[in-house]
PyMOL commands that place a pseudoatom at each C-alpha (Angstrom):
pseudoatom trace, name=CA, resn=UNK, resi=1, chain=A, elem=C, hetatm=0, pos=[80.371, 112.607, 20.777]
pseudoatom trace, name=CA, resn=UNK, resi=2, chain=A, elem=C, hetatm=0, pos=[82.378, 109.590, 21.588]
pseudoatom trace, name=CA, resn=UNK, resi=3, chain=A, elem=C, hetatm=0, pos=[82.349, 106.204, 19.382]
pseudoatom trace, name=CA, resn=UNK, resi=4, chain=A, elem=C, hetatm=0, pos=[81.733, 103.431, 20.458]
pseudoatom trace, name=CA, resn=UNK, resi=5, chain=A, elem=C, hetatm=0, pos=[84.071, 100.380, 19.760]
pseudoatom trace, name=CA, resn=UNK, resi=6, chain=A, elem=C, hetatm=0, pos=[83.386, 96.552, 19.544]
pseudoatom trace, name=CA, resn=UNK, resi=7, chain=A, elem=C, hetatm=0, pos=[86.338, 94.345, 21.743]
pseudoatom trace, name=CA, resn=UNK, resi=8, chain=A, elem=C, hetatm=0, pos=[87.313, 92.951, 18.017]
pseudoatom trace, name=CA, resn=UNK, resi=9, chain=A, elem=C, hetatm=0, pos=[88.035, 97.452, 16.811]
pseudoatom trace, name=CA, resn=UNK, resi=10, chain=A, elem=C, hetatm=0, pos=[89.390, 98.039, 19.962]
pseudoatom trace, name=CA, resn=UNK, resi=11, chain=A, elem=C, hetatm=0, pos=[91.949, 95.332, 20.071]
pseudoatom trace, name=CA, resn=UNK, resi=12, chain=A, elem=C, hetatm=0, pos=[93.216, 95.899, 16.243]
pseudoatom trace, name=CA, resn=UNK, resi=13, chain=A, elem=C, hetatm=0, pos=[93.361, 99.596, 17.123]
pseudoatom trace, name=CA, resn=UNK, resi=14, chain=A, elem=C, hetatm=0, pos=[95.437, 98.149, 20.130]
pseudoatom trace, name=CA, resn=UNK, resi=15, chain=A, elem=C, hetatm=0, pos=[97.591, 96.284, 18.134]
pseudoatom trace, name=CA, resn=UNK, resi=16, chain=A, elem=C, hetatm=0, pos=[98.384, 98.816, 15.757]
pseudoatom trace, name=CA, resn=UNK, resi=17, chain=A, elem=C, hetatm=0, pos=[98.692, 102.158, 18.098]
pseudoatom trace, name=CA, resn=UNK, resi=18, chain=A, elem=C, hetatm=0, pos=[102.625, 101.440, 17.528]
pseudoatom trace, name=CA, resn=UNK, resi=19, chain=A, elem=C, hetatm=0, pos=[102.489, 102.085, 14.183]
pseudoatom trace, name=CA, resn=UNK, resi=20, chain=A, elem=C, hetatm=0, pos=[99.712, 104.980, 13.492]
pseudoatom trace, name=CA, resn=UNK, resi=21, chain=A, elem=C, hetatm=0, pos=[101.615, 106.536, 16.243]
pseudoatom trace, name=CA, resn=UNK, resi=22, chain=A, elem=C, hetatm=0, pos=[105.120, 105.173, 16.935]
pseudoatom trace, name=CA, resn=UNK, resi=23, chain=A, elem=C, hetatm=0, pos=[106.218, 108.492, 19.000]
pseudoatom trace, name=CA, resn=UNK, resi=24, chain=A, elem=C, hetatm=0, pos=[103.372, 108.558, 21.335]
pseudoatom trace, name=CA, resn=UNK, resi=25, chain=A, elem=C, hetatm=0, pos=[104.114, 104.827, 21.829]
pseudoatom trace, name=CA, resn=UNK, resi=26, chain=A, elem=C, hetatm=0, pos=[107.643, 105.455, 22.864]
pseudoatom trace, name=CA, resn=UNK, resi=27, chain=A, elem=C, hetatm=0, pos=[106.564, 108.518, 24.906]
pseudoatom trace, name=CA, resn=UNK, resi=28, chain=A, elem=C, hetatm=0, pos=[103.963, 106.443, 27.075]
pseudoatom trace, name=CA, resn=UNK, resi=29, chain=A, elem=C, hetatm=0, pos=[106.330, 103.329, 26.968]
pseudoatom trace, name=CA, resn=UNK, resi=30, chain=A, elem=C, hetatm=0, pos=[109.287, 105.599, 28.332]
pseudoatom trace, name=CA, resn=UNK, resi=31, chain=A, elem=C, hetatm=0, pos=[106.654, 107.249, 31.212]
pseudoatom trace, name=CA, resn=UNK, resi=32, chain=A, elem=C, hetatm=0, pos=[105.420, 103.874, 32.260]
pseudoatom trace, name=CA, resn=UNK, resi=33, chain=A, elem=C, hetatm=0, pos=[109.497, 102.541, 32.738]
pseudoatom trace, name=CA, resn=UNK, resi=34, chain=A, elem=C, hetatm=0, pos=[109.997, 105.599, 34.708]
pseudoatom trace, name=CA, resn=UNK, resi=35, chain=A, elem=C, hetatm=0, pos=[107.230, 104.810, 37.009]
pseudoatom trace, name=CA, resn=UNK, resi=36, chain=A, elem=C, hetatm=0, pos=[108.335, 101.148, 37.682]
pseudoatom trace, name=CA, resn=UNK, resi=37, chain=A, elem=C, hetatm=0, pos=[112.050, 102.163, 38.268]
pseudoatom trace, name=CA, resn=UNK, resi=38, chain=A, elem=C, hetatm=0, pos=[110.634, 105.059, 40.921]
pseudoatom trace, name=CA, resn=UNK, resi=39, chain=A, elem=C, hetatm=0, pos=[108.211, 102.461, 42.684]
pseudoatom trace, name=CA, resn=UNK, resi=40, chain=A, elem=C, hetatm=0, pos=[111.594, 99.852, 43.029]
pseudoatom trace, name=CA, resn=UNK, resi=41, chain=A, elem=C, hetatm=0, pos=[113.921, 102.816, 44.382]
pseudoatom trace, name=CA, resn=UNK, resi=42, chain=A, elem=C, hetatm=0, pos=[111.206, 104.521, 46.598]
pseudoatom trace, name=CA, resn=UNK, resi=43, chain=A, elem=C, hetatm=0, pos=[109.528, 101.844, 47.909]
pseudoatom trace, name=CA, resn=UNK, resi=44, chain=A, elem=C, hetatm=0, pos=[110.851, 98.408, 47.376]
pseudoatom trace, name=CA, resn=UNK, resi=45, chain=A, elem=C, hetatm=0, pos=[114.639, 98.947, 47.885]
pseudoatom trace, name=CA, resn=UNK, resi=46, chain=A, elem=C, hetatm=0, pos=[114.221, 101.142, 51.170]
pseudoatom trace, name=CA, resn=UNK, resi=47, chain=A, elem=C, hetatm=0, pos=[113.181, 99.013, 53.291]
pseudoatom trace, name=CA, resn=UNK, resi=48, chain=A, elem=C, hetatm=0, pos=[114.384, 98.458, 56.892]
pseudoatom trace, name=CA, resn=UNK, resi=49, chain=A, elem=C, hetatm=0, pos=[117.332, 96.280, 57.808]
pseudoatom trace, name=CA, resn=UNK, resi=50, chain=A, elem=C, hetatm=0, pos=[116.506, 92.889, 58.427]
pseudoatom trace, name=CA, resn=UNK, resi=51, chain=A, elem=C, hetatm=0, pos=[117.831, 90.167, 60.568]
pseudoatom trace, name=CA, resn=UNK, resi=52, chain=A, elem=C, hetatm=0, pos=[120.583, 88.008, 58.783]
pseudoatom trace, name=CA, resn=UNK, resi=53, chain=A, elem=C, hetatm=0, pos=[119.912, 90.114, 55.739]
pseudoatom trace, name=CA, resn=UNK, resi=54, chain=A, elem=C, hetatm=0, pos=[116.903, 88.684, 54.829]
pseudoatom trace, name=CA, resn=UNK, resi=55, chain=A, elem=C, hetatm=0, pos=[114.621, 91.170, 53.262]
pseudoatom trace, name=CA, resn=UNK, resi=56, chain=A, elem=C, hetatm=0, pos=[110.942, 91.221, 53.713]
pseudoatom trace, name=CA, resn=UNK, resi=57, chain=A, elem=C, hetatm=0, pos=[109.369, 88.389, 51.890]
pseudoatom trace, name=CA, resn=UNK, resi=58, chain=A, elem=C, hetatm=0, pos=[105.735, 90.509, 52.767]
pseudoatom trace, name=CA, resn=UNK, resi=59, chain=A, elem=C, hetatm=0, pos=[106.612, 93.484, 51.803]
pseudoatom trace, name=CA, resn=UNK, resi=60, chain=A, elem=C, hetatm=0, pos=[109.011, 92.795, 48.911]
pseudoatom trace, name=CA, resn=UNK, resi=61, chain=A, elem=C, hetatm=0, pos=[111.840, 95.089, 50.840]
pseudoatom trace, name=CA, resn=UNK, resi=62, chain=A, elem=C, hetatm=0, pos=[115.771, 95.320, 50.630]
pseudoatom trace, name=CA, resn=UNK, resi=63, chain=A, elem=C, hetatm=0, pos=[117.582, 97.142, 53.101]
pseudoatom trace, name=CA, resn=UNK, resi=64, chain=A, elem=C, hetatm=0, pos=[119.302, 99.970, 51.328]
pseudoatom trace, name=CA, resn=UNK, resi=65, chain=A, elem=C, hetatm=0, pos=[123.500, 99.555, 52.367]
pseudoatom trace, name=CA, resn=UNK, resi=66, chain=A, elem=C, hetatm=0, pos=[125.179, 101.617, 49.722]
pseudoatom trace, name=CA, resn=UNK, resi=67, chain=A, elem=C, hetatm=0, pos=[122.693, 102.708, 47.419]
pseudoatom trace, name=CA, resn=UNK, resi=68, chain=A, elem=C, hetatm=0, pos=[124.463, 100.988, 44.452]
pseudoatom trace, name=CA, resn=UNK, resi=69, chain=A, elem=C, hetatm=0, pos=[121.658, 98.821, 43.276]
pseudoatom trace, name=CA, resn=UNK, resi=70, chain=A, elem=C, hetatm=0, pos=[118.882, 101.368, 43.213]
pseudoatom trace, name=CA, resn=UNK, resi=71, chain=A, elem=C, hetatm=0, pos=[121.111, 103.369, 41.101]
pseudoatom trace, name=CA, resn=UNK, resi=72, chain=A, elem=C, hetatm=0, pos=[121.911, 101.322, 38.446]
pseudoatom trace, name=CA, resn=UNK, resi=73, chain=A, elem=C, hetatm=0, pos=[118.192, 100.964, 37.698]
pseudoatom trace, name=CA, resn=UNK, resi=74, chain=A, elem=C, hetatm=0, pos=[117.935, 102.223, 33.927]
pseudoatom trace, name=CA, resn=UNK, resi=75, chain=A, elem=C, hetatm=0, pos=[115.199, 102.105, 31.888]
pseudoatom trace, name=CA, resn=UNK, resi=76, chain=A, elem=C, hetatm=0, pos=[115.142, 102.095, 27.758]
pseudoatom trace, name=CA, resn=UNK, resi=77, chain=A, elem=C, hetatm=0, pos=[112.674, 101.971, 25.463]
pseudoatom trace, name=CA, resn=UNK, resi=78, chain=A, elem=C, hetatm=0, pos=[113.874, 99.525, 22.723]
pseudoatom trace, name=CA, resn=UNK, resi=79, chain=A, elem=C, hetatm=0, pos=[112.203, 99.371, 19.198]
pseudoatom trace, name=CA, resn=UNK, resi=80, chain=A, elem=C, hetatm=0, pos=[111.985, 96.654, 16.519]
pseudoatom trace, name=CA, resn=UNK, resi=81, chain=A, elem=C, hetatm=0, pos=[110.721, 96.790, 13.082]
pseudoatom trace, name=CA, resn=UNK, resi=82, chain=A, elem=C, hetatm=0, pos=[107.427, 94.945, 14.330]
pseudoatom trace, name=CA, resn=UNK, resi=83, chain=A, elem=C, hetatm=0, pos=[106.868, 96.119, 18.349]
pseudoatom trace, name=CA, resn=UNK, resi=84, chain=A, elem=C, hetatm=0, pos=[108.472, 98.908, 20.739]
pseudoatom trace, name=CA, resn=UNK, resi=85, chain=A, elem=C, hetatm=0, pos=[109.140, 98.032, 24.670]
pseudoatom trace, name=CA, resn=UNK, resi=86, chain=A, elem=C, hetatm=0, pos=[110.029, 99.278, 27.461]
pseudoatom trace, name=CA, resn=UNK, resi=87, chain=A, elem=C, hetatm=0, pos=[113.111, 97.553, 29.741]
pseudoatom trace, name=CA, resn=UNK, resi=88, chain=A, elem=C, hetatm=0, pos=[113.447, 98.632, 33.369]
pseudoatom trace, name=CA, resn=UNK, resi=89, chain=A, elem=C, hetatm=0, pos=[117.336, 96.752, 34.452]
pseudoatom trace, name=CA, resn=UNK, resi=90, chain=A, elem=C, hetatm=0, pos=[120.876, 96.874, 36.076]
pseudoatom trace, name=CA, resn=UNK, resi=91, chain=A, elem=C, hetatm=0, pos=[123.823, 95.722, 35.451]
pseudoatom trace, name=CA, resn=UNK, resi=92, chain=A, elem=C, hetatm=0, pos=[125.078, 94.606, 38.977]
pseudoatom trace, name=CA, resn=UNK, resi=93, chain=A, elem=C, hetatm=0, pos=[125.524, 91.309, 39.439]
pseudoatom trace, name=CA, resn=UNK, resi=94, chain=A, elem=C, hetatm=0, pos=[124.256, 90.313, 42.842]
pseudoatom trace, name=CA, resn=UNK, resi=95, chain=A, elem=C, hetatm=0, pos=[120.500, 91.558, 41.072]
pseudoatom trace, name=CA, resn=UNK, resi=96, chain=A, elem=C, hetatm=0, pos=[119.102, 88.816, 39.718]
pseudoatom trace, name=CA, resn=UNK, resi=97, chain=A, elem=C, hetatm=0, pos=[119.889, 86.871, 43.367]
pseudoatom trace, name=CA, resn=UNK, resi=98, chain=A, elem=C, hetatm=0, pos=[117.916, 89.545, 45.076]
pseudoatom trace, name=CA, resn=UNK, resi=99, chain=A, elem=C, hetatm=0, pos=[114.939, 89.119, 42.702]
pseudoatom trace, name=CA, resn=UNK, resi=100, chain=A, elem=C, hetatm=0, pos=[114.820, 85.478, 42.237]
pseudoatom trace, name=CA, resn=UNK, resi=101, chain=A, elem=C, hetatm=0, pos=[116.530, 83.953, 45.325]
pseudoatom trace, name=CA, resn=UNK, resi=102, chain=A, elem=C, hetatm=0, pos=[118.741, 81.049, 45.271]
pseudoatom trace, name=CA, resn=UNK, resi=103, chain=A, elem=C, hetatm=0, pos=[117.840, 77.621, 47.049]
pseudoatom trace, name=CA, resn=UNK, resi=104, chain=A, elem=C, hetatm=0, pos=[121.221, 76.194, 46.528]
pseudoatom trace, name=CA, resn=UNK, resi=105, chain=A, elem=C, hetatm=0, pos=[122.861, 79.408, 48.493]
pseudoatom trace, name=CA, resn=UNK, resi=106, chain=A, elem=C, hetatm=0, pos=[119.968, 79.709, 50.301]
pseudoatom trace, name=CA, resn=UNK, resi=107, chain=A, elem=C, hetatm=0, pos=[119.356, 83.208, 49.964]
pseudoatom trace, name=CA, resn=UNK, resi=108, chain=A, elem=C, hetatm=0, pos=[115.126, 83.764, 49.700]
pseudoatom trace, name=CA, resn=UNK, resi=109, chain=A, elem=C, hetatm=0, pos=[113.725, 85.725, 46.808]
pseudoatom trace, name=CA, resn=UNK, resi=110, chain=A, elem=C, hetatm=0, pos=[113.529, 89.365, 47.896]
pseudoatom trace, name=CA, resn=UNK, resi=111, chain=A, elem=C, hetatm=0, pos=[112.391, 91.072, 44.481]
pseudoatom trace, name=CA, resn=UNK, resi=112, chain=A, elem=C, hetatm=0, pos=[112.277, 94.963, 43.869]
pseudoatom trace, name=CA, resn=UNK, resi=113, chain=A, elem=C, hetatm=0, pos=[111.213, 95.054, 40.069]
pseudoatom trace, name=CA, resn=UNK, resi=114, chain=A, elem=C, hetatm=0, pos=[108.134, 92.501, 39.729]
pseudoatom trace, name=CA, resn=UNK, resi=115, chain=A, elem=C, hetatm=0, pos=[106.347, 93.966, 42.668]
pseudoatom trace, name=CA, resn=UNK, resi=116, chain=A, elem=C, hetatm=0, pos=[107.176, 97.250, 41.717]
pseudoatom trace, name=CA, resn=UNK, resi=117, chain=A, elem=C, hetatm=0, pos=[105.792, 96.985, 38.046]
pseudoatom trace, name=CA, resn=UNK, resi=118, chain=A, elem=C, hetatm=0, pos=[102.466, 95.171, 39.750]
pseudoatom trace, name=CA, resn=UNK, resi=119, chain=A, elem=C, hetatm=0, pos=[102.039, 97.874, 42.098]
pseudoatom trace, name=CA, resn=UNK, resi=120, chain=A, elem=C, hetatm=0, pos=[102.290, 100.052, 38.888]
pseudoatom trace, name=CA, resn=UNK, resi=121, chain=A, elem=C, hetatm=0, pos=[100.479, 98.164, 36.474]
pseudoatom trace, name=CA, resn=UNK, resi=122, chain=A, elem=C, hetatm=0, pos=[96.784, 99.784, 36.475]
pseudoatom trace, name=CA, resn=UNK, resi=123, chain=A, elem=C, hetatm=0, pos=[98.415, 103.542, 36.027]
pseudoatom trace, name=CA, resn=UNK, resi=124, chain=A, elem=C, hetatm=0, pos=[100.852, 102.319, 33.011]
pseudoatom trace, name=CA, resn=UNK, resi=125, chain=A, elem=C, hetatm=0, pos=[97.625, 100.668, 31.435]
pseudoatom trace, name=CA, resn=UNK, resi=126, chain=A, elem=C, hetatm=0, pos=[95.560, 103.591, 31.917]
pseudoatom trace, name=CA, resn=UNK, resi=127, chain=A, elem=C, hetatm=0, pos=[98.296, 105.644, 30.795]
pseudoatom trace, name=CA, resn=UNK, resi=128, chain=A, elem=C, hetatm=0, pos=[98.662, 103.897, 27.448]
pseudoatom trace, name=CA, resn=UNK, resi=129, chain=A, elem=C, hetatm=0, pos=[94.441, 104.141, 27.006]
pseudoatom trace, name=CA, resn=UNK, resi=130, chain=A, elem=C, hetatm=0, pos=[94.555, 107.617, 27.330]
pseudoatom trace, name=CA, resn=UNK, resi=131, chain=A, elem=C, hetatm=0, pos=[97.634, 108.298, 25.023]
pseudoatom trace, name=CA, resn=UNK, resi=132, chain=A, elem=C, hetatm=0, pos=[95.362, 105.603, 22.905]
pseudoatom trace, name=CA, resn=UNK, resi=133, chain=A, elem=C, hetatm=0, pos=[92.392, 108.419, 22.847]
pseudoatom trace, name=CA, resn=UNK, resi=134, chain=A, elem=C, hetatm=0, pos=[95.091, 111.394, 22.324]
pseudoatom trace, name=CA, resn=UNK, resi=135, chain=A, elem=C, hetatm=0, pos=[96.338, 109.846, 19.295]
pseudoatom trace, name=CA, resn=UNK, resi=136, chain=A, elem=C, hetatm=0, pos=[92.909, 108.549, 17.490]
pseudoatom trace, name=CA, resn=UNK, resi=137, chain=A, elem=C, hetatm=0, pos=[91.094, 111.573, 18.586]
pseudoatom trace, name=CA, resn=UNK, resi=138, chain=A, elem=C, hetatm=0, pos=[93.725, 113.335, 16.534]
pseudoatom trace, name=CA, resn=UNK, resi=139, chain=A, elem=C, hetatm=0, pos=[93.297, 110.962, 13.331]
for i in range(1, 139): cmd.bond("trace and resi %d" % i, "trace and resi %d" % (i + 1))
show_as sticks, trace
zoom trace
């Protein structure tokens, strides 16, 4: 038989699922990184090649030229005495231009990582209730 929680239990269980169970935290945090790093490589820095460049503002596309960016996506799951998070970044430096555009050079935004973790968002949530369940069930 299954409990039933109030919104007030549910969001102090919420709050402290990173402390009754830091490693199925980090687990679920690591999974849900992954899944945002795939969605950028696979689907939102494949895209076709566009005229002067430009990617596709609709479809939050880059061309793919050498394949550097989408592999310096890394993801890292970084804890502090109080919260644990999850980080999906690179290190090259024409990245941040990509994802937030430039007026001044007049490059348009053509972002890869905030589409890819809103595409993503309703799995890593779900994900994290049912490692929730896992972990409380076990308690």
């Amino acid at each position: 038989m299954m409990a039933t929680l109030t919104m007030d239990q549910f969001e102090k269980k919420l709050k402290r699922f990173g402390k009754d169970h830091p490693d199925l935290l980090k687990n679920v945090l690591r999974k849900g990184a992954e899944t945002v790093r795939l969605e950028a490589v696979r689907n939102h820095l494949s895209g076709p090649k566009m005229s002067k460049g430009r990617g596709s503002l609709k479809n939050a596309t880059l061309a793919r030229r050498s394949g550097d960016l989408a592999g310096s996506i890394n993801t890292k799951v970084v804890a502090s005495n109080k919260k644990q998070s999850a980080k999906v970044s690179t290190n090259m430096v024409y990245a941040r231009i990509h994802e937030k555009g430039d007026k001044t050079k007049g490059m348009p935004k053509r972002p890869y990582l905030e589409p890819s973790l809103q595409a993503k968002r309703k799995q890593i949530v779900d994900d994290i209730l049912k490692a929730m369940i896992r972990g409380y069930k076990k308690a």
